[in-house]
C-alpha positions as CSV (number, residue, x, y, z in Angstrom):
1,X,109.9,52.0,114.3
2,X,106.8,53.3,112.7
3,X,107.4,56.7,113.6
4,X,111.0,56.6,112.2
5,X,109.3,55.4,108.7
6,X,106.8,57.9,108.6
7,X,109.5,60.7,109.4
8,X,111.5,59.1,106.6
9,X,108.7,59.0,104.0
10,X,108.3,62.9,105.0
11,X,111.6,63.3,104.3
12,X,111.3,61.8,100.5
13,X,108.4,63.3,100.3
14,X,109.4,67.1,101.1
15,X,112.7,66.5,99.1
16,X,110.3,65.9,96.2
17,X,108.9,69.1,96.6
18,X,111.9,71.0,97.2
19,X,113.4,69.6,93.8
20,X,110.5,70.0,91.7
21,X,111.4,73.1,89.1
22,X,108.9,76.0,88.4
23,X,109.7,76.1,84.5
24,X,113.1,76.7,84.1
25,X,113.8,77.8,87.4
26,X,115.1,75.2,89.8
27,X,114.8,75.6,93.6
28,X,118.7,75.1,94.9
29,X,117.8,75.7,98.5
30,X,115.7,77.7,101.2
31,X,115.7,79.9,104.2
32,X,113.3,80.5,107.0
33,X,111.2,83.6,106.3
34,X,110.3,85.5,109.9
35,X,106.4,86.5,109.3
36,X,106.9,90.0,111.4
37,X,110.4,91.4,109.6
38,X,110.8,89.2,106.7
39,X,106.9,88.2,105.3
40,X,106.5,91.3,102.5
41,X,109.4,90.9,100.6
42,X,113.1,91.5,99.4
43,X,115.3,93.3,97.3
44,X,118.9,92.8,97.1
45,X,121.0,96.3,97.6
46,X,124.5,96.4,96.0
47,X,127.1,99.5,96.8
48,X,130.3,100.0,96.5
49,X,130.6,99.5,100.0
50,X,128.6,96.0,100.3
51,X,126.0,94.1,98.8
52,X,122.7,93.1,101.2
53,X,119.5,91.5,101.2
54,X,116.8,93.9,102.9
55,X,113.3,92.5,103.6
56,X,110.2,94.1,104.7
57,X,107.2,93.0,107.1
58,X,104.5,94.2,110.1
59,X,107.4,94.9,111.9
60,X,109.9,97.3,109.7
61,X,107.1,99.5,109.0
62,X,108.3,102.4,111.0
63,X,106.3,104.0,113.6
64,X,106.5,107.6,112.1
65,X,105.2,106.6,108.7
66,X,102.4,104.1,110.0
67,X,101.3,106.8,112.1
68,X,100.7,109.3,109.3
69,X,98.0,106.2,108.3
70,X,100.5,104.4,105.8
71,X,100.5,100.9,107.6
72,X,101.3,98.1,105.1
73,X,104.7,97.7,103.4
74,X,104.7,96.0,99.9
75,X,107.4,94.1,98.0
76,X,110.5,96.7,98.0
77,X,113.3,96.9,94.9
78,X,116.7,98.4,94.2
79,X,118.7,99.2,92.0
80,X,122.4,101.6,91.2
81,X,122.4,101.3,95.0
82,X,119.3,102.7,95.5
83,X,116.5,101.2,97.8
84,X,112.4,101.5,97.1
85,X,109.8,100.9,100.3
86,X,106.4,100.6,99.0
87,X,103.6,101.6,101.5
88,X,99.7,102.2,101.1
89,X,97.0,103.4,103.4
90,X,93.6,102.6,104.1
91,X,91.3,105.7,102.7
92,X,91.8,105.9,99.3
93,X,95.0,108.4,100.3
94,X,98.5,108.7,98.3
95,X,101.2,105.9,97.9
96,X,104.1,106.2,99.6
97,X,107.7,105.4,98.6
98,X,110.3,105.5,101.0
99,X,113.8,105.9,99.1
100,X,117.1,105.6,100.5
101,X,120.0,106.4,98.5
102,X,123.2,105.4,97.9
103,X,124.8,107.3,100.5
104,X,122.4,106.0,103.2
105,X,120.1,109.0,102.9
106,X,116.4,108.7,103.5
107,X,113.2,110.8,101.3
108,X,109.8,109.9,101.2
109,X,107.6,110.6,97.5
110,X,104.0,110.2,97.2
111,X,102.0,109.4,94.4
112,X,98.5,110.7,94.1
113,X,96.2,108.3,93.1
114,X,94.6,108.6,89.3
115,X,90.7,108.3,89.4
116,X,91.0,104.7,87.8
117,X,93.8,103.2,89.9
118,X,93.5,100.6,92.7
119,X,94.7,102.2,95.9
120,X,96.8,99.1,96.6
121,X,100.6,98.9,96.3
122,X,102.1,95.7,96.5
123,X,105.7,96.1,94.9
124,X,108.3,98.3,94.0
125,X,110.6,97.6,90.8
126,X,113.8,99.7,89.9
127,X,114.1,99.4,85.8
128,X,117.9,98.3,85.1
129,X,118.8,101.9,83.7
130,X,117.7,102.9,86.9
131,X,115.5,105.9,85.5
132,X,111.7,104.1,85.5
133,X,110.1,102.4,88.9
134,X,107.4,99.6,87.9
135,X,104.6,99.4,90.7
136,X,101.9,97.2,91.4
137,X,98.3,96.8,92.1
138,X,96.1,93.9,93.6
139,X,92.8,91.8,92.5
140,X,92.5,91.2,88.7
141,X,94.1,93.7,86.2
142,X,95.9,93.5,83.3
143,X,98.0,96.5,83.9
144,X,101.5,97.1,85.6
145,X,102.3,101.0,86.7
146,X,105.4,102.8,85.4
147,X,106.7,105.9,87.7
148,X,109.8,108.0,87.2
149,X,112.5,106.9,89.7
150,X,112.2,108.9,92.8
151,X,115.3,109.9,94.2
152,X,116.9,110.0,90.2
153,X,114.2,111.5,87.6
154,X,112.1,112.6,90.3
155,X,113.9,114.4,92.6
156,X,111.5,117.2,94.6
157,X,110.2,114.6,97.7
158,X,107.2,117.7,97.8
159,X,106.2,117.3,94.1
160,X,103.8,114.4,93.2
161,X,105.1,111.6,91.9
162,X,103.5,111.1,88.6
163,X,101.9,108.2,86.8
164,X,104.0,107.9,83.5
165,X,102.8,105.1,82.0
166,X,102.0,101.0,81.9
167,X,103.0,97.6,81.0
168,X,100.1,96.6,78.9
169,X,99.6,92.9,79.7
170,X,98.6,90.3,77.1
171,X,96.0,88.4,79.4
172,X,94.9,89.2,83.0
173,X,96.8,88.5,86.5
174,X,95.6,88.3,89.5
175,X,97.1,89.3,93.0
176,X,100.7,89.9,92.2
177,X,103.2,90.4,95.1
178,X,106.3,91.1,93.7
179,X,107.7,91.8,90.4
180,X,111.2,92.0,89.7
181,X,113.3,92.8,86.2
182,X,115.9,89.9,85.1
183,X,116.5,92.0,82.1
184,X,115.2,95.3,80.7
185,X,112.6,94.0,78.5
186,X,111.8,90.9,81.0
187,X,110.0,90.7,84.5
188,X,109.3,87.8,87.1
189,X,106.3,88.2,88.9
190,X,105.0,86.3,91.9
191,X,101.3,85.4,92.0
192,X,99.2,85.0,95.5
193,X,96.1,83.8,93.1
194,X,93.9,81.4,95.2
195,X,91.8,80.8,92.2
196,X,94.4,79.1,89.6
197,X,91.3,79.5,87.0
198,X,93.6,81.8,84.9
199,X,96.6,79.7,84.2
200,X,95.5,76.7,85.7
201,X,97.8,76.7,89.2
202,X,97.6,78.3,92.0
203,X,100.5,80.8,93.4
204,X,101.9,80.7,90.0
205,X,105.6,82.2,88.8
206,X,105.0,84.3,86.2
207,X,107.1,85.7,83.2
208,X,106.4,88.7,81.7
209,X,108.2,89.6,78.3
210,X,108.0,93.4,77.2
211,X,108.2,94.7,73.9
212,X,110.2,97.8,74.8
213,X,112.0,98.6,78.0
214,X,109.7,101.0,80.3
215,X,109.6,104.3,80.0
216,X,107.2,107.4,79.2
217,X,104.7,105.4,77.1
218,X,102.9,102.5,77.4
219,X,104.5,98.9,76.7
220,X,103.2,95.7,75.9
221,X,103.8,92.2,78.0
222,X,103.3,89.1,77.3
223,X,102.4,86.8,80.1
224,X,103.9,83.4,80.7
225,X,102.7,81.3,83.8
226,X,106.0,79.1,84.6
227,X,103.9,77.0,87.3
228,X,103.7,76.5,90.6
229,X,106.2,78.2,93.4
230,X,106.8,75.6,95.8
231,X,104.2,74.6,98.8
232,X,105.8,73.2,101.5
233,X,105.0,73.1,105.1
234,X,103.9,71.0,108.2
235,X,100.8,72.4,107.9
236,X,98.2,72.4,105.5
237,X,95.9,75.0,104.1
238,X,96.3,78.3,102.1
239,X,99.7,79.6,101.6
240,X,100.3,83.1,100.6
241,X,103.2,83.9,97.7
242,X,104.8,87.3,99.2
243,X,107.6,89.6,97.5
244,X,110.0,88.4,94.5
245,X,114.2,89.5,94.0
246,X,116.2,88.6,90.9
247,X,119.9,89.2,91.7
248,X,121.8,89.9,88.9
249,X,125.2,89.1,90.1
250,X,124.8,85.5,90.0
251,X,121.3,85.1,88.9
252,X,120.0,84.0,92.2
253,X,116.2,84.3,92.2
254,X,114.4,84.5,95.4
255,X,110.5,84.0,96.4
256,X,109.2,84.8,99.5
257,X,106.3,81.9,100.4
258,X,104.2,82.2,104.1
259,X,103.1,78.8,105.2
260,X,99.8,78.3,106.3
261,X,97.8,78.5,109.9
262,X,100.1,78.6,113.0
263,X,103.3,77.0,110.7
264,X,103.7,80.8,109.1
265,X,106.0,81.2,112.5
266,X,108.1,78.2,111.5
267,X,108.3,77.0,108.3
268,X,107.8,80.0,106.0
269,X,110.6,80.1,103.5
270,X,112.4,82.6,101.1
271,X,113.3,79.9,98.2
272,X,116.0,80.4,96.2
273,X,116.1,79.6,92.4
274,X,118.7,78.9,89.8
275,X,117.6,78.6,86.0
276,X,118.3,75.2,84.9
């Protein structure tokens, strides 16, 4: 009997948390995350021959690419039917993005790193004109990174893909996954901060209005913490905010979140969000 009530008072108790909103967005339901093929990220693809969710983790790395030393997949994006793998090495070497276009065909563009820029690439972001690609960093900054799209306005896979520009951010961030546009001049971001010393949470939603679409010159954004993504698990300890995906169709928002200790095999969820 006392068993059944404390499985009941779990029950309240994680419905609670499943309910509570992160600013205006409202979580309206979940799905298991797999840590090896679905722990990075996601990015909804739409063609004229279907609309899917892709994810990315250890285990969709491909074998060719992590054994030319690229071995850790970020946050991916699409957009106009293109798809955008993010990938980054461990010596300092050039970004990779793997692009696979509408038509199913795969290139791969590198990006030389600039003498000031964190060798770290945690997300891909296709602009909603489809001709920019916002990337991201890791640690503290208060920059995001603006590339022409590879595949559309840069097309040569053996040119460098250059640094164009940034999202000049209002206040600084720290550890962003995933960034995703909802409209041309307005991003989501996911935040894995473990500190919560900048906007007072941890693993905080973040909203990020610019003052221009992205393009060739340098924008500004100002930063909005929403609050907390949702932490919810058998287990406690640290959780870890992964990859973000605004789907435009019917303004689904989705947030990848790995559960701590030995529950990241079970109870890791991609949580879906409607705004309220």
């Amino acid at each position: 009997m006392r068993a059944l009530a404390l499985a009941a008072a779990l029950v309240v108790l994680l419905a609670g948390v499943a309910s509570a909103s992160t600013g205006p967005w409202q979580p309206v339901g979940s799905d298991v995350a797999r840590p090896l093929d679905e722990s990075q990220g996601l990015a909804v693809v739409e063609r004229p021959g279907g609309t899917f969710v892709r994810y990315t983790g250890i285990a969709t790395v491909p074998p060719d690419v992590a054994a030319r030393g690229w071995n850790h997949v970020g946050d991916p994006g699409a957009g106009h039917g293109y798809y955008v793998e993010p990938y980054q090495r461990d010596d300092r070497g050039a970004k990779l993005f793997r692009v696979e276009a509408p038509d199913g065909s795969w290139a791969e563009y590198t990006h030389a790193l600039e003498p000031w820029e964190a060798s770290n690439n945690s997300f891909a972001a296709v602009s909603p004109d489809g001709r920019w690609m916002l990337a991201g960093e890791w640690g503290t900054t208060d920059r995001l990174l603006v590339h022409p799209m590879p595949g559309v306005a840069h097309t040569d896979p053996a040119a460098n893909l250059p640094y164009a520009s940034a999202v000049r951010l209002d206040r600084p961030v720290r550890d962003i996954q995933g960034c995703d546009f909802v409209t041309a001049t307005q991003l989501l971001c996911s935040s894995d901060d473990p500190d919560g010393s900048l906007f007072g949470t941890t693993k905080p939603l973040l909203q990020v209005d610019l003052a221009a679409p992205v393009g060739g010159s340098d924008v500004a954004g100002a930063v909005t913490a929403l609050g907390q993504l949702p932490l919810e698990s058998a287990c406690g300890g640290e959780f870890e905010a992964e990859g973000i995906d605004y789907d435009e169709r019917d303004g689904t928002l989705r947030v990848v979140v790995l559960s701590p200790s030995v529950c990241v095999a079970f109870d890791s969820k991609t949580w879906r969000f409607r705004r309220s």
